[in-house]
PDB file of N, CA, C and O in Angstrom:
ATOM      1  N   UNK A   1     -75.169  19.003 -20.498  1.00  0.00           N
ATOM      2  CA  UNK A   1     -76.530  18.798 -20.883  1.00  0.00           C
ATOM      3  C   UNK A   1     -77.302  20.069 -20.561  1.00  0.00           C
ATOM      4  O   UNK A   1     -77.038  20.669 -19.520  1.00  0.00           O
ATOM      5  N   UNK A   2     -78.133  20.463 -21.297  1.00  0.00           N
ATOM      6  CA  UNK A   2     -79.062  21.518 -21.426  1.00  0.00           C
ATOM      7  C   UNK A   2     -80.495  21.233 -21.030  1.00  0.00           C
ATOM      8  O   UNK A   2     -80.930  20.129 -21.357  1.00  0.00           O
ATOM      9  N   UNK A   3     -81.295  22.058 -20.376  1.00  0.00           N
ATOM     10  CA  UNK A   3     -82.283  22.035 -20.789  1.00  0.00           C
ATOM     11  C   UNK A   3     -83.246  23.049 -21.656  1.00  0.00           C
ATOM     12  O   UNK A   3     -83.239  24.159 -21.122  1.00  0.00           O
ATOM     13  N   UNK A   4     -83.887  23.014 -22.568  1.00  0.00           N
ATOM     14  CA  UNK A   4     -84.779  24.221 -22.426  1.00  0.00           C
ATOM     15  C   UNK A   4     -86.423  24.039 -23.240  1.00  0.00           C
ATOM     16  O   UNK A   4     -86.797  22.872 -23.126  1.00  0.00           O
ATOM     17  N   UNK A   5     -87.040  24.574 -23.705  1.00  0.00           N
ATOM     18  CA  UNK A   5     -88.224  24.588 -24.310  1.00  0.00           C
ATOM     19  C   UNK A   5     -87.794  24.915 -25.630  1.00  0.00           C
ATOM     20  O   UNK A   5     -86.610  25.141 -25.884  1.00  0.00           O
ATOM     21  N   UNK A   6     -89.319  24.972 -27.059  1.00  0.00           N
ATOM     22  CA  UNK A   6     -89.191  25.278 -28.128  1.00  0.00           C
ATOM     23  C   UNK A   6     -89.057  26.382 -28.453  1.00  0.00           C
ATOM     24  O   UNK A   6     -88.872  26.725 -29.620  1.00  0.00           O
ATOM     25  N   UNK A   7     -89.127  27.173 -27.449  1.00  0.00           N
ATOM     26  CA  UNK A   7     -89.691  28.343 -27.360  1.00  0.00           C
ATOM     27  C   UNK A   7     -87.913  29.158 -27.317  1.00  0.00           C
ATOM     28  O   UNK A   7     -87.700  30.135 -28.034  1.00  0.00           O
ATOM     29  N   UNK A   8     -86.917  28.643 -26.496  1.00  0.00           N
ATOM     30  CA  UNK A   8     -85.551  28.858 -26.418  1.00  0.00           C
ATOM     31  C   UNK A   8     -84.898  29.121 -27.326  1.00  0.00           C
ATOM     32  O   UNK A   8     -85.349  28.722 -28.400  1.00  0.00           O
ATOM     33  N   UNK A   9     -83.830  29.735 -27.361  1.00  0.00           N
ATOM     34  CA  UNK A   9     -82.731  29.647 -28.489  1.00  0.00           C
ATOM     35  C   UNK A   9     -81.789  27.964 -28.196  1.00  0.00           C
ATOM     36  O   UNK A   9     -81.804  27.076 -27.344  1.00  0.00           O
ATOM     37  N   UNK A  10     -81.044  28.263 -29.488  1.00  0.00           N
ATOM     38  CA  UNK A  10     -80.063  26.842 -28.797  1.00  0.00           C
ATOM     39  C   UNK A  10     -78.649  27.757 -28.074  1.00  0.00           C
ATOM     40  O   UNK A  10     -78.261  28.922 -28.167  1.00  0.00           O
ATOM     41  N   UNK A  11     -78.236  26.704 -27.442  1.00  0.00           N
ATOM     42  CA  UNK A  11     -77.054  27.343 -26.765  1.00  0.00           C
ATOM     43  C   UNK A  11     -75.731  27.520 -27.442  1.00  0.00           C
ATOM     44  O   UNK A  11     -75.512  26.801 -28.417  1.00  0.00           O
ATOM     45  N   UNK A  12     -74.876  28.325 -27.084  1.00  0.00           N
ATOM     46  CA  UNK A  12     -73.817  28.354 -27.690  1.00  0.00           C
ATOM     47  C   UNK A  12     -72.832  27.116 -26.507  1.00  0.00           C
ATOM     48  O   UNK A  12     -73.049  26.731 -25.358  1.00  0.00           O
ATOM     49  N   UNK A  13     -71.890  26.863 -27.377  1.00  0.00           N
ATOM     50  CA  UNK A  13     -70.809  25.578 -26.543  1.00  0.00           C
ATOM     51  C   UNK A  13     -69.552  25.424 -26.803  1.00  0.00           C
ATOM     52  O   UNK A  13     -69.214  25.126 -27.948  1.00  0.00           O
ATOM     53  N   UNK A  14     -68.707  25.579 -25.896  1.00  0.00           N
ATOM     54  CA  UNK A  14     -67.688  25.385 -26.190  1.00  0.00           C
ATOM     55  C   UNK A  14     -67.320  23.715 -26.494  1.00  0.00           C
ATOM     56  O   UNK A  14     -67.563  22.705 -25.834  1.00  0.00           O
ATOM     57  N   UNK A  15     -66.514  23.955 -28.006  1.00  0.00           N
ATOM     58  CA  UNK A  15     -65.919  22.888 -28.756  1.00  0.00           C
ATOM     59  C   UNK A  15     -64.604  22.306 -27.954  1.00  0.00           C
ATOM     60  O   UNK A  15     -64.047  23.236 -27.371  1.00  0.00           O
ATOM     61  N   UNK A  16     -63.984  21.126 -27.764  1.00  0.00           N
ATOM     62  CA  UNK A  16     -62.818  21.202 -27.442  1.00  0.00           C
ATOM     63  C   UNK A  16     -61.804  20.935 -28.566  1.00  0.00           C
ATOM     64  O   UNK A  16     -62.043  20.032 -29.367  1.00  0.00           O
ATOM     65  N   UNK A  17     -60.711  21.653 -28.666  1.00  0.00           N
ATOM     66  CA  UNK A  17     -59.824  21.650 -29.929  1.00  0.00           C
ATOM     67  C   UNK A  17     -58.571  20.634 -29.351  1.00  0.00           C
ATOM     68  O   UNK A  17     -58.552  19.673 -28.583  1.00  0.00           O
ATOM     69  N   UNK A  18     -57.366  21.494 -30.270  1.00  0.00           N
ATOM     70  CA  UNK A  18     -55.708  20.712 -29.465  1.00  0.00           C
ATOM     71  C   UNK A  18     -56.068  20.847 -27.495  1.00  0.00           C
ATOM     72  O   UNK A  18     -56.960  21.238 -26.742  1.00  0.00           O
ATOM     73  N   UNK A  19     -54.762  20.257 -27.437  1.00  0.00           N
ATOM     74  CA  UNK A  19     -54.749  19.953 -25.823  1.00  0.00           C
ATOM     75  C   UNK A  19     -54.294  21.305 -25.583  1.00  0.00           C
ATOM     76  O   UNK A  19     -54.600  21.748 -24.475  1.00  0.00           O
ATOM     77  N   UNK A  20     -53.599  22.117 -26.393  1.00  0.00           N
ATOM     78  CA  UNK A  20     -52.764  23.349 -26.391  1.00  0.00           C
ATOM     79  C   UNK A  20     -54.047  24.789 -26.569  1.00  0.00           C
ATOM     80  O   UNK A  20     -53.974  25.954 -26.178  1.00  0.00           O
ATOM     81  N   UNK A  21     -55.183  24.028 -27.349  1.00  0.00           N
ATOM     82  CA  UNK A  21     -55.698  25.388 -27.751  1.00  0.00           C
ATOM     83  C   UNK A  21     -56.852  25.542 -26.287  1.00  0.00           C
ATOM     84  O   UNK A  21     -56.943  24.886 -25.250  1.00  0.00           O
ATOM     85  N   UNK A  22     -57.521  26.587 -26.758  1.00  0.00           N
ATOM     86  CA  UNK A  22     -58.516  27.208 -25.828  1.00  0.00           C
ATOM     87  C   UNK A  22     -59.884  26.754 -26.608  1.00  0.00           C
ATOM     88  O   UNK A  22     -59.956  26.704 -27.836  1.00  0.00           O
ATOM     89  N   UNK A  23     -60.864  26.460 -25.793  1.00  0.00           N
ATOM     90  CA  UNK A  23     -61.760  25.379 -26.810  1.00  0.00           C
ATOM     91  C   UNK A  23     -62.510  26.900 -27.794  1.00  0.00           C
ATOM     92  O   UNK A  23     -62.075  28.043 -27.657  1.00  0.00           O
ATOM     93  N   UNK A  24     -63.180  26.681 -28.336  1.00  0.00           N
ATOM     94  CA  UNK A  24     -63.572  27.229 -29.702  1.00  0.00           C
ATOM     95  C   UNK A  24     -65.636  27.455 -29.485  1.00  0.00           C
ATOM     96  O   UNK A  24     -66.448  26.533 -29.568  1.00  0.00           O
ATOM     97  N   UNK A  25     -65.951  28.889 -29.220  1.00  0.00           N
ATOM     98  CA  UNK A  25     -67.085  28.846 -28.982  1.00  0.00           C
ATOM     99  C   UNK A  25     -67.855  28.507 -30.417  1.00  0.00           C
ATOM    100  O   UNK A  25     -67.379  28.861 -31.496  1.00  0.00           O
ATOM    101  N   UNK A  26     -69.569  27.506 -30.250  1.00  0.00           N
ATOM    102  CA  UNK A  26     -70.035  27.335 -31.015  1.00  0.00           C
ATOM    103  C   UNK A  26     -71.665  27.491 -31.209  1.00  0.00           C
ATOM    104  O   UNK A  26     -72.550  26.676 -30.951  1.00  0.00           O
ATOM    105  N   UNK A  27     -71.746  28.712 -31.710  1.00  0.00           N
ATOM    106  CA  UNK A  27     -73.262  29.210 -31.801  1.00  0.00           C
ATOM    107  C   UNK A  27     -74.157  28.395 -32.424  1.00  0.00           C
ATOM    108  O   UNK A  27     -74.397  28.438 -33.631  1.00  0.00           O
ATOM    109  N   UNK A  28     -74.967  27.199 -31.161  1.00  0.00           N
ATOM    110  CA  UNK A  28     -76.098  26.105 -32.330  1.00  0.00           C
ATOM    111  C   UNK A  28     -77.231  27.031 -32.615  1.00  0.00           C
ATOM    112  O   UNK A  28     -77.830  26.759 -33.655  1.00  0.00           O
ATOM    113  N   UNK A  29     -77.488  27.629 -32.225  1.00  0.00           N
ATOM    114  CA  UNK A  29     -78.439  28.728 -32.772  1.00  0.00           C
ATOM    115  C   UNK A  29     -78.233  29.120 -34.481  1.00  0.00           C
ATOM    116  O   UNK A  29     -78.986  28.993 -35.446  1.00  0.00           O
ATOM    117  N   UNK A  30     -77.312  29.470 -34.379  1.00  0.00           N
ATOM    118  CA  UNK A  30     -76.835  30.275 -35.711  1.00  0.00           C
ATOM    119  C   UNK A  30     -76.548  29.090 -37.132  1.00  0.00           C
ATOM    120  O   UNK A  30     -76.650  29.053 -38.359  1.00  0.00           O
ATOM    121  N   UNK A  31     -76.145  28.250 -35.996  1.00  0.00           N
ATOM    122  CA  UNK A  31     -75.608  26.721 -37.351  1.00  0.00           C
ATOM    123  C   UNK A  31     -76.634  26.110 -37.677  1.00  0.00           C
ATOM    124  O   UNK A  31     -76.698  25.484 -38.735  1.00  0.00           O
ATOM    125  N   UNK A  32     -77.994  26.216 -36.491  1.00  0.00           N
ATOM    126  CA  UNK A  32     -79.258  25.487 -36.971  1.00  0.00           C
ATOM    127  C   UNK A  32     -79.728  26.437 -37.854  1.00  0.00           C
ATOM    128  O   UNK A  32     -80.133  25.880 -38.874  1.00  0.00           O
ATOM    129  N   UNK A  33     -79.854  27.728 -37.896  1.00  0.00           N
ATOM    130  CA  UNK A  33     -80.995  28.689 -38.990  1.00  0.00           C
ATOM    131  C   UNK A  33     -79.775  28.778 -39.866  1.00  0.00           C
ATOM    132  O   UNK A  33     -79.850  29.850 -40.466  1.00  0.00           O
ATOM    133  N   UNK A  34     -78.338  27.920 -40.315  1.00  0.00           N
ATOM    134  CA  UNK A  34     -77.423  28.207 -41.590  1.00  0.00           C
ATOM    135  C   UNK A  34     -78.179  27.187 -42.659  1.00  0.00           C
ATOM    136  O   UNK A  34     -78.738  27.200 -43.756  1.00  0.00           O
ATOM    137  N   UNK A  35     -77.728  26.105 -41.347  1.00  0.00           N
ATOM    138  CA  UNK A  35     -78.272  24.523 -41.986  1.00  0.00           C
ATOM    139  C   UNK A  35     -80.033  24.441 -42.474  1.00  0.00           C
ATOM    140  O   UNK A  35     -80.439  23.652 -43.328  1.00  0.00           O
ATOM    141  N   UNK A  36     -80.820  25.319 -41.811  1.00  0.00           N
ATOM    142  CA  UNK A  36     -82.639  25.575 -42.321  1.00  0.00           C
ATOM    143  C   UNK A  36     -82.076  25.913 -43.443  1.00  0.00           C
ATOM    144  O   UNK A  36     -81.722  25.163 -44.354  1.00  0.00           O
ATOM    145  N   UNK A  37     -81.967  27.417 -43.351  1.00  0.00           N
ATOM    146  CA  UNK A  37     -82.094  28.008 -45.069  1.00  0.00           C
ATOM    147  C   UNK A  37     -80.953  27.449 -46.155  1.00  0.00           C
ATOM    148  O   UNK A  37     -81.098  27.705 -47.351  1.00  0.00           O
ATOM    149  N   UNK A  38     -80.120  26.882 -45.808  1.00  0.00           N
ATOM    150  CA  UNK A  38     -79.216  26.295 -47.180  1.00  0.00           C
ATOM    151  C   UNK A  38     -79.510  25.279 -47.053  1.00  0.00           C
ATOM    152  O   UNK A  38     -78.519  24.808 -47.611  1.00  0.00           O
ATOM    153  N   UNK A  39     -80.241  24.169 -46.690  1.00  0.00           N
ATOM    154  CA  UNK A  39     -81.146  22.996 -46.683  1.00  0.00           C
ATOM    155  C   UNK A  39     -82.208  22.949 -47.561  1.00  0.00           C
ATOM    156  O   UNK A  39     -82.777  21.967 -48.039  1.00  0.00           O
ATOM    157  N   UNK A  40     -82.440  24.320 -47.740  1.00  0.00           N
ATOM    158  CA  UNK A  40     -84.027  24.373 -48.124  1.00  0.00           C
ATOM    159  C   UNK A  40     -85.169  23.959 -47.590  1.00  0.00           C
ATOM    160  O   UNK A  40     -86.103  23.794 -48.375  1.00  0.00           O
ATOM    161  N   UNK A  41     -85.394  23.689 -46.144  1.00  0.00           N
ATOM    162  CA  UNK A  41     -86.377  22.719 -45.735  1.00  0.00           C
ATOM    163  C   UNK A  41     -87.460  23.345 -45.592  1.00  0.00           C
ATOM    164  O   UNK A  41     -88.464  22.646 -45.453  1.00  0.00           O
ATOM    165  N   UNK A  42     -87.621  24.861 -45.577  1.00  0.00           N
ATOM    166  CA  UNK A  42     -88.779  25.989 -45.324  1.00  0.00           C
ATOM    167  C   UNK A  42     -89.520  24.918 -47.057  1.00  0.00           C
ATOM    168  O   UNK A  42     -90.748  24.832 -47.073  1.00  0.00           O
ATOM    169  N   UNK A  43     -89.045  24.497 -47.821  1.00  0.00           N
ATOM    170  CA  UNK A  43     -89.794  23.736 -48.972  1.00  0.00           C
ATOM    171  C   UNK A  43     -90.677  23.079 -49.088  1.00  0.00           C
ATOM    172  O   UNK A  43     -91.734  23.086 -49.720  1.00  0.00           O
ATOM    173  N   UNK A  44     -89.834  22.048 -47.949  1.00  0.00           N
ATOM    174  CA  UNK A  44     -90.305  20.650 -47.723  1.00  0.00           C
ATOM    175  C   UNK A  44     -90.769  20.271 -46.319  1.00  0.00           C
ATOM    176  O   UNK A  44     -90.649  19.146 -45.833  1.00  0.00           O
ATOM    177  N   UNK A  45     -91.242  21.194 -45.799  1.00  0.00           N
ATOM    178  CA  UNK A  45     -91.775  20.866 -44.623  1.00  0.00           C
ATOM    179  C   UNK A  45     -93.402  21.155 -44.821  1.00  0.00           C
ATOM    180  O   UNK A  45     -93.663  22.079 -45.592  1.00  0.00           O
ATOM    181  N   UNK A  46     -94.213  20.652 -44.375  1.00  0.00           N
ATOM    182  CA  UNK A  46     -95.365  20.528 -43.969  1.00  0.00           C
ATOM    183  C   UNK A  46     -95.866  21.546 -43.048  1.00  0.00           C
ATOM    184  O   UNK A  46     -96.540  21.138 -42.102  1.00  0.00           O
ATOM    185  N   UNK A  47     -95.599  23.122 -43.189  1.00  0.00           N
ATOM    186  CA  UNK A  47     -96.220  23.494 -41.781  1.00  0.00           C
ATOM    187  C   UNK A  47     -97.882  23.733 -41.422  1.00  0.00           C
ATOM    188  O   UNK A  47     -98.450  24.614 -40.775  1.00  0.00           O
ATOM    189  N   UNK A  48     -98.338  22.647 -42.078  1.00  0.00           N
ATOM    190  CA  UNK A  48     -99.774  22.901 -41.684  1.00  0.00           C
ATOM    191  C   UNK A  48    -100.181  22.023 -41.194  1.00  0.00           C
ATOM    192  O   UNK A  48    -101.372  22.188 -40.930  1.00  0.00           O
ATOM    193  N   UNK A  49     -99.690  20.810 -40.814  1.00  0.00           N
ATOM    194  CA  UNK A  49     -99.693  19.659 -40.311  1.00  0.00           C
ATOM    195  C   UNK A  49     -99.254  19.691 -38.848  1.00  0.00           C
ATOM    196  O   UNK A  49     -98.296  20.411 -38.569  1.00  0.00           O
ATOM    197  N   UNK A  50     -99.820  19.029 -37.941  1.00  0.00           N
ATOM    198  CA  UNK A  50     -99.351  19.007 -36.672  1.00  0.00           C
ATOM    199  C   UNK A  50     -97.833  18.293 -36.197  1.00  0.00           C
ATOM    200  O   UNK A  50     -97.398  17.261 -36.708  1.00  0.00           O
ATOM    201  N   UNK A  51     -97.140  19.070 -35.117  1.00  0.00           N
ATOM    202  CA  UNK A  51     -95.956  18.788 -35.295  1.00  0.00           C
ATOM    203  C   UNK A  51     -95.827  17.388 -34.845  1.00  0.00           C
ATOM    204  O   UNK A  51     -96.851  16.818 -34.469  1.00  0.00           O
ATOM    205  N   UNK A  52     -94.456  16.628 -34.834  1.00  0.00           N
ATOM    206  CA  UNK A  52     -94.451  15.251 -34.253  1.00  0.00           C
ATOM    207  C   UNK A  52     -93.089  15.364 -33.538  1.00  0.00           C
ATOM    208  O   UNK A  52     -92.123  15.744 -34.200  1.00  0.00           O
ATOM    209  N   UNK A  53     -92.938  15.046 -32.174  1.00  0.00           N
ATOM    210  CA  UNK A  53     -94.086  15.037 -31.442  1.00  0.00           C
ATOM    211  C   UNK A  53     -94.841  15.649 -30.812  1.00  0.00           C
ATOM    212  O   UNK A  53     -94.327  16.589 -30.206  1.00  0.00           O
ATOM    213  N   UNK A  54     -96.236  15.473 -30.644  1.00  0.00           N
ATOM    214  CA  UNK A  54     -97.051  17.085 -30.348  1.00  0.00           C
ATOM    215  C   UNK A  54     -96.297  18.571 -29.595  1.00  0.00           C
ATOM    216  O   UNK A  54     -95.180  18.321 -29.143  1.00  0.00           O
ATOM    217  N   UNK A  55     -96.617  19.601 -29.464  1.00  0.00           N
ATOM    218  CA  UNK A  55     -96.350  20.277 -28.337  1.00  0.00           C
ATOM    219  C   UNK A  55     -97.542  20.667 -27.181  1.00  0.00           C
ATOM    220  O   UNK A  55     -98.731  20.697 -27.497  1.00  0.00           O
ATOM    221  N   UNK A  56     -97.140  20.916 -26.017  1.00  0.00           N
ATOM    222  CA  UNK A  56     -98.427  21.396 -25.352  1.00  0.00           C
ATOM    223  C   UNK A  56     -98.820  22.429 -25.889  1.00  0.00           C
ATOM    224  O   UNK A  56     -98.329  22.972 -26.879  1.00  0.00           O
ATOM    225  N   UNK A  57    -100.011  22.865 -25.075  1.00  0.00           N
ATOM    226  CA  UNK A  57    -101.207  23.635 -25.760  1.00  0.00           C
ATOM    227  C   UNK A  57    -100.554  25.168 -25.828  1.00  0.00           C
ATOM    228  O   UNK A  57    -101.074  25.873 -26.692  1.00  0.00           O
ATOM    229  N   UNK A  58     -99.771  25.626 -25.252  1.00  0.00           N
ATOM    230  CA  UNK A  58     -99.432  27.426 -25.332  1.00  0.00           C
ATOM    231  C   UNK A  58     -98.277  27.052 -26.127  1.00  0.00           C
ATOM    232  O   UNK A  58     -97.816  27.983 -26.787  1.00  0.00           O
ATOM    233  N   UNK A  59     -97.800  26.150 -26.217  1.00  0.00           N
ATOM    234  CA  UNK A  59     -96.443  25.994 -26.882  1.00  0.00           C
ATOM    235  C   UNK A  59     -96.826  25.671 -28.546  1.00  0.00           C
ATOM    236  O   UNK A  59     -95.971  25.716 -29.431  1.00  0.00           O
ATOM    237  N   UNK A  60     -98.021  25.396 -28.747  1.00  0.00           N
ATOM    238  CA  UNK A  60     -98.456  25.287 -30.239  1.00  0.00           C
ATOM    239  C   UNK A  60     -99.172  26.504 -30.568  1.00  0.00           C
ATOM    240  O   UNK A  60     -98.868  27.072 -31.617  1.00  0.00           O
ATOM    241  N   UNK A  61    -100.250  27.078 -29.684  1.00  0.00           N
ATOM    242  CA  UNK A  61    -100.241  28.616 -29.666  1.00  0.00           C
ATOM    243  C   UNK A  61     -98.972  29.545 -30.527  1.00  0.00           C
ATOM    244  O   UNK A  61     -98.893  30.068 -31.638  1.00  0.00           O
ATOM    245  N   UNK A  62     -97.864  29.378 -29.056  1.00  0.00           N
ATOM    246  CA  UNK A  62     -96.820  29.925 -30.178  1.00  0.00           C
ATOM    247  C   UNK A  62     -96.148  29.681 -31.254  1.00  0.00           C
ATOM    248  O   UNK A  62     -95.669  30.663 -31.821  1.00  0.00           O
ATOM    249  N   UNK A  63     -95.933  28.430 -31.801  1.00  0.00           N
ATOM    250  CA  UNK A  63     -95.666  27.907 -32.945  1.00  0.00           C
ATOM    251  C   UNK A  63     -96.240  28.345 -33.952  1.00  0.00           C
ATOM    252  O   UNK A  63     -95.671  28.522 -35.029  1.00  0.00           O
ATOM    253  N   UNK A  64     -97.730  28.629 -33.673  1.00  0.00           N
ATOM    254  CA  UNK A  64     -98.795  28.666 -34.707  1.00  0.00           C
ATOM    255  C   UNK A  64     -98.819  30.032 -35.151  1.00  0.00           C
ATOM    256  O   UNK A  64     -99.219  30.342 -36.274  1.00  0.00           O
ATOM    257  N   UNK A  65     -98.371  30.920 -34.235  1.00  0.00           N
ATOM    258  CA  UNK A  65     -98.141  32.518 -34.392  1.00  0.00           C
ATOM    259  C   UNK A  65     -96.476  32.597 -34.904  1.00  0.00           C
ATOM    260  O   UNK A  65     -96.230  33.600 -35.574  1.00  0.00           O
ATOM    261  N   UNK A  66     -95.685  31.959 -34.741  1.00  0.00           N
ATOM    262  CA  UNK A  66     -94.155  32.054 -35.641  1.00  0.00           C
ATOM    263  C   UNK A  66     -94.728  32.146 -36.421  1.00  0.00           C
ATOM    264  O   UNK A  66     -94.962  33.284 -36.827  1.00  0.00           O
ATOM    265  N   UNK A  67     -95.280  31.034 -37.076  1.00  0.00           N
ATOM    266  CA  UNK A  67     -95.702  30.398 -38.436  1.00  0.00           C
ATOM    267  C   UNK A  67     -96.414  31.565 -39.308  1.00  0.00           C
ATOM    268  O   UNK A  67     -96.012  31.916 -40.417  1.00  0.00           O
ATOM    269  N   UNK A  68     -97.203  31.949 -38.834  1.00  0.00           N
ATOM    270  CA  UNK A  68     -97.958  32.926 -39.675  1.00  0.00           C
ATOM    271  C   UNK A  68     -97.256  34.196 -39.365  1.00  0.00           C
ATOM    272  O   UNK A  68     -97.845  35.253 -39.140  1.00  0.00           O
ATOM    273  N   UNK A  69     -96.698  34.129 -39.365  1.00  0.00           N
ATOM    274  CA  UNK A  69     -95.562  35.821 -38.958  1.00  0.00           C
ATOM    275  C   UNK A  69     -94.016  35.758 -39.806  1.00  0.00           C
ATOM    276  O   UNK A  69     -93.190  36.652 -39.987  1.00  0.00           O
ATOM    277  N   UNK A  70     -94.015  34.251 -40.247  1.00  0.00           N
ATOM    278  CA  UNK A  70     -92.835  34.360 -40.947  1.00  0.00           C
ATOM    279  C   UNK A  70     -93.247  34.205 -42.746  1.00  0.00           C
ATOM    280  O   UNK A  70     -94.279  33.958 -43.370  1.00  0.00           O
ATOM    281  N   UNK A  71     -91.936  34.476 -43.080  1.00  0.00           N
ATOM    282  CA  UNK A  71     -91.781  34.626 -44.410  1.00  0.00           C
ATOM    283  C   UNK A  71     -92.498  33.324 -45.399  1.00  0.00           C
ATOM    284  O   UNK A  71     -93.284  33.289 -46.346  1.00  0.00           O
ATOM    285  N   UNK A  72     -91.646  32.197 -44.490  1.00  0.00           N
ATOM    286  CA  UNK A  72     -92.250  31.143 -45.070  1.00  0.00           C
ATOM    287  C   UNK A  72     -93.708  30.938 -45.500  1.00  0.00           C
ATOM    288  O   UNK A  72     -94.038  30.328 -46.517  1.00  0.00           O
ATOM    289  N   UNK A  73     -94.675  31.595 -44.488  1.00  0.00           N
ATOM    290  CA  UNK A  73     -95.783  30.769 -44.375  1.00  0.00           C
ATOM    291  C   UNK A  73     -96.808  31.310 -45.580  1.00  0.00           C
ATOM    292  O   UNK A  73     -97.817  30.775 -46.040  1.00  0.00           O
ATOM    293  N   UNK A  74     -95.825  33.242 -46.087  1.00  0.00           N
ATOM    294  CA  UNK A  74     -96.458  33.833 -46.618  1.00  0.00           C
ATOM    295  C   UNK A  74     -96.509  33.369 -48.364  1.00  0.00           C
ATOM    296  O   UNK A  74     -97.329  33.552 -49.264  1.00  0.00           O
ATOM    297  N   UNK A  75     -95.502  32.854 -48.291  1.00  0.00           N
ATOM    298  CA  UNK A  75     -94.832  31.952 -49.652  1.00  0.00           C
ATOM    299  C   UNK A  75     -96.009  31.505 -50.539  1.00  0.00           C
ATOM    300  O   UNK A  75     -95.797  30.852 -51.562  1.00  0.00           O
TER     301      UNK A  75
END
């Protein structure tokens, strides 16, 4: 179990494979921004709407500055 903020990357984890193999590292970082952009969800998301469920107050600060700094928002 992990902890971290929104603000974090996700962690990488080892997978467990055969009983024989060596488990198999797995970057959720990298599989979550594969699964965003070949999802298409930068589409269908709402980012002008408040998130659910809220974030605290510096933590929507920064959200609110991703947002307008990325590609998406310029769309």
């Amino acid at each position: 179990m992990w902890a971290w903020t929104v603000r974090d990357p996700l962690p990488t984890i080892l997978v467990p494979l055969l009983p024989n193999d060596p488990p198999a590292p797995l970057d959720l970082q990298a599989a979550f921004e594969a699964a965003y952009a070949w999802g298409r969800y930068a589409h269908g998301v709402d980012y002008g709407a408040p998130p659910a469920p809220p974030l605290a107050a510096a933590d929507r600060a920064w959200a609110a500055e991703c947002i307008r700094a990325s590609a998406v928002w310029k769309k």
